[in-house]
N, C-alpha and C positions, 0 to 999 in steps of 0.2 A: 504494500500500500504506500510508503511511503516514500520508492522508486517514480512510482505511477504518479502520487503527487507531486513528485520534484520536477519530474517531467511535464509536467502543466505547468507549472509554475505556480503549485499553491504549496500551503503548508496543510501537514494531516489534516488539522484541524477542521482547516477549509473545506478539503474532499468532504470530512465526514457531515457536513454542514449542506453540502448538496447529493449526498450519496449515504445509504443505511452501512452498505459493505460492500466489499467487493463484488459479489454477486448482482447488489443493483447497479453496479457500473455495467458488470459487462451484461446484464439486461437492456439499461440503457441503450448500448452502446449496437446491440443485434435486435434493439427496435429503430433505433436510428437507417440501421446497414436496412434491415426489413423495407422501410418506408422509401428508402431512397430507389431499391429496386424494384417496386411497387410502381413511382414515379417513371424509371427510365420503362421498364414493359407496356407500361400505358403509351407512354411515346410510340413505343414500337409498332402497336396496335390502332395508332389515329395516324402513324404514318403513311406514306402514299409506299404502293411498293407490297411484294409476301412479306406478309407479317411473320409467317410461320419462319420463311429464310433468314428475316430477323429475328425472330426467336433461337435459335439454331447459332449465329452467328454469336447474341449476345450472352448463350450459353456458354458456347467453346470458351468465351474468354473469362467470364466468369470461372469457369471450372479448373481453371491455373491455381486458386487459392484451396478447392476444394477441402485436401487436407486439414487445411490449418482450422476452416470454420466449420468443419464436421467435428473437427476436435474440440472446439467451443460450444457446439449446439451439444453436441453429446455430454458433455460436462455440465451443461444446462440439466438437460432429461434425466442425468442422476442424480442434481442437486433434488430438483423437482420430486425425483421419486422420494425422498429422504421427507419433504416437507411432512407436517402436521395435516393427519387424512383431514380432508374436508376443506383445507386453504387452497387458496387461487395457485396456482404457480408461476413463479415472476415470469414463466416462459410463455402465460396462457397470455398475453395483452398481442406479443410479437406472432403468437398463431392466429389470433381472432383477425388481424393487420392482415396477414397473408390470405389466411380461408375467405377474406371478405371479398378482397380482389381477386385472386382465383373465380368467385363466385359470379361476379358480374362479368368476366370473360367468359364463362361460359356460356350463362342465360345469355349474351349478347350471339356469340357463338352458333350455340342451338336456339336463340327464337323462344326460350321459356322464361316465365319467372326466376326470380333468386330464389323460393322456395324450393322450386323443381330442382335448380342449380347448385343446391348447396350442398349435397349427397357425392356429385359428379366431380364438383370443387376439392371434397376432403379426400376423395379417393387420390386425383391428381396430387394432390398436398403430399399423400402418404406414399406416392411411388417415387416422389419427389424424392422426399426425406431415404424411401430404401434405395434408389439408384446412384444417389450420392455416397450411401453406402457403399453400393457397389463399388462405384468407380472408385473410393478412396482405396478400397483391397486389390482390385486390379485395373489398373489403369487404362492396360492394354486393351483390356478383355470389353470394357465398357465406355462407348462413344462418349465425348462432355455431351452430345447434346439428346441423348439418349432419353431426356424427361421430354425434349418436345415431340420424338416421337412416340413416348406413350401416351401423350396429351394426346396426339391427334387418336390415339386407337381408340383411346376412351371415349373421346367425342364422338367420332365416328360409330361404336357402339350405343352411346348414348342417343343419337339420331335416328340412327336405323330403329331402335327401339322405339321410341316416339315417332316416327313415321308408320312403324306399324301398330300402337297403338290409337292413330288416328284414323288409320285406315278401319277399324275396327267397329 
């Protein structure tokens, strides 16, 4: 802690004045990263141009850090597991941030509500979160942009489903 404060330029003191512990820093700090990528995907997606090859593209590069921030979110989800049954989890603010956007890419995506969408959302969430798995074990073995092609299968499933339940 009091590396990380020197390197701000505060005194402990200070940190602990805007921060409980280390933990809501690096909360902070992977709802910040959260919201910024949140922003750039939205771009991606109002942009002119495939979205999806923008998608693809701004994965590959993302997926250089892969490592480090699987190593951080995983450290999260153990923190997490450890908390008091029944408490929020510092990590639950930085999932509701993602499943929210995920959510509205879809419904927009498929043509449905965010009710419909938000089943479709946490699925994509969660191949997210295991494909980055993946890839952090073998790199070789799994593309960076290996989550936008499971996006499209799921959505592409998810249509075909709702196409044939309205054919119905």
């Amino acid at each position: 802690m009091e590396r990380i404060a020197d390197r701000a330029g505060y005194t402990r003191g200070a940190f602990y004045g805007h921060f409980a512990d280390k933990d809501a820093l690096v909360a902070a700090l992977l709802e910040e990263r959260t919201r910024r990528e949140r922003d750039e995907v939205a771009g991606l997606a109002a942009a002119e141009g495939d979205t999806w090859e923008g998608l693809r593209a701004w994965h590959r590069t993302r997926s250089a850090h892969v490592e480090e921030w699987l190593a951080l979110r995983l450290e999260l989800v153990r923190h997490a597991l450890q908390r008091t049954p029944g408490r929020r989890s510092v990590l639950a603010d930085r999932e509701e941030i993602a499943r929210e956007a995920l959510t509205g890419a879809v419904a927009r995506e498929l043509g449905i509500d965010a009710t419909e969408a938000s089943f479709a959302a946490l699925v994509v969430h969660a191949l997210e979160d295991g494909l980055a798995i993946q890839r952090a074990l073998d790199p070789d073995g799994v593309p960076a942009d290996a989550v936008v092609t499971a996006t499209e299968l799921v959505l592409r499933g998810a249509r075909r489903s709702s196409d044939e339940q309205s054919e119905r």
